[in-house]
C-alpha positions in Angstrom: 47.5 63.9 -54.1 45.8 65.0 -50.7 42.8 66.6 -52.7 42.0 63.4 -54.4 39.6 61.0 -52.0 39.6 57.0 -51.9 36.1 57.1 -53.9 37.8 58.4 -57.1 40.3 55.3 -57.3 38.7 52.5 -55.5 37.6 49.6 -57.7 33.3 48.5 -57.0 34.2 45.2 -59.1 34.2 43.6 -55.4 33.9 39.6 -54.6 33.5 39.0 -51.1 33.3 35.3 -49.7 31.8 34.3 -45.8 33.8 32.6 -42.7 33.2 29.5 -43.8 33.7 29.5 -47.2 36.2 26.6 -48.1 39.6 28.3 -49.0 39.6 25.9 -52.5 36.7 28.1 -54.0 37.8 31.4 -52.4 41.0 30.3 -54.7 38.8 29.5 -57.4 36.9 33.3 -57.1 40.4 34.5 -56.9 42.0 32.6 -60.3 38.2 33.1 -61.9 38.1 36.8 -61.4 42.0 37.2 -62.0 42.0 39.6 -58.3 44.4 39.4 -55.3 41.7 39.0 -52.6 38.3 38.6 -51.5 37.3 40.7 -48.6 35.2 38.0 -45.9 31.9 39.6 -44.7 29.7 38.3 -42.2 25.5 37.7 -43.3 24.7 41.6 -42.8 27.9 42.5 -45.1 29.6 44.1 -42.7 33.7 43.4 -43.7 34.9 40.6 -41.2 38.3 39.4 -42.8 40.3 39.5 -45.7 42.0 36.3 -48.1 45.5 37.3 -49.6 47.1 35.9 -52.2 49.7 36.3 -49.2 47.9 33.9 -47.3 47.6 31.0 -49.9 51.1 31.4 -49.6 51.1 30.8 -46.2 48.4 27.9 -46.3 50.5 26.2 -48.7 53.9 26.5 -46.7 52.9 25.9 -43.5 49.5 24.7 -43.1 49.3 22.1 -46.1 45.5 22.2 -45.8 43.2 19.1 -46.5 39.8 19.6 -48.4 37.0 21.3 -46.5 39.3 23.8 -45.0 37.2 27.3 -44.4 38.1 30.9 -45.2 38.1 31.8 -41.6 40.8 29.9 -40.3 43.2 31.7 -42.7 41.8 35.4 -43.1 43.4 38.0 -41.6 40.8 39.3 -38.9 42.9 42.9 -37.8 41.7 44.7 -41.6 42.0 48.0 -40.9 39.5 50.0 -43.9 39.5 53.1 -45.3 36.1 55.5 -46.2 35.2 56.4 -49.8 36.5 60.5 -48.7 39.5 59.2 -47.3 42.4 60.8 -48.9 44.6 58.6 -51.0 47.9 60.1 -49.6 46.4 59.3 -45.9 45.6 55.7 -47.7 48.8 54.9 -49.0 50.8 56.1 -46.3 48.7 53.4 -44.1 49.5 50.6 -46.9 52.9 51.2 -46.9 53.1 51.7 -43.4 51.4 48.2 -42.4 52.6 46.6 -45.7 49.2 46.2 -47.3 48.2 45.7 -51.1 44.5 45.7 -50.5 42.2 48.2 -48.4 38.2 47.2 -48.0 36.8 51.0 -48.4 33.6 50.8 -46.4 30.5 53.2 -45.9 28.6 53.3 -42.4 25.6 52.5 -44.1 26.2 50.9 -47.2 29.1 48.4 -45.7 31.8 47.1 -48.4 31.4 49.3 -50.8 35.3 49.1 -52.8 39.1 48.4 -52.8 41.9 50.1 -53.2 44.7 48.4 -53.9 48.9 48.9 -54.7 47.7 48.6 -58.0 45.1 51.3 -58.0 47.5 53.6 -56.6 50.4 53.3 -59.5 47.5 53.4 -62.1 46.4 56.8 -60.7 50.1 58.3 -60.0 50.9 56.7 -63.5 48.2 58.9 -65.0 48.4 62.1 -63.5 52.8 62.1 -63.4 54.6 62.8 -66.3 56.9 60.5 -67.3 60.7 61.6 -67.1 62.5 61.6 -70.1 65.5 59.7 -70.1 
């Protein structure tokens, strides 16, 4: 697994939402696109914040938010990103490490340029590990 780089597992399917997106259609990206989170990027694209499925929990419990509520007051601003050569062991550690499901992967040209999330990471291991017989 350290031989194998961000790039090859990283979904490109991205949908990214601004600060002041209302959190009611970030939602409704969310439930449209059946994805966990939308990575928040300012006008040049550059990866500002990210909206959990984590924190609609936590907008729900604690905030109870009325209509025209924006993205920004919710996202989590610390996102810590990873580069398309990154290696996915140096990756996962990180996300287990922080407790992350989602990682922007970002160029320094390009911006946003992927995810990786939990899931992409059992897809892979589920594909190149055998599975033990019982």
């Amino acid at each position: 697994m350290d031989d194998i780089f961000v790039a090859r597992i990283m979904s490109t399917d991205l949908h990214t939402v601004s600060p002041d997106t209302l959190v009611e259609d970030a939602a409704s990206v969310m439930l449209d696109n059946e994805i966990g989170s939308v990575v928040v990027t300012d006008d040049d694209g550059h990866v500002v914040g990210i909206l959990t499925t984590t924190d609609f929990v936590r907008i729900v419990a604690l905030s109870q938010p009325k209509a025209q509520t924006t993205v920004e007051r919710y996202m989590s601003t610390d996102v810590v990103t990873a580069g398309a050569q990154d290696s996915i062991r140096d990756v996962a550690d990180t996300m287990v490490a922080e407790g992350f499901h989602h990682m922007p992967v970002v160029d320094p040209t390009e911006g946003l340029i992927g995810m990786v999330t939990t899931t992409d990471l059992a897809a892979y291991l589920a594909d190149v590990e055998s599975p033990v017989a019982a």
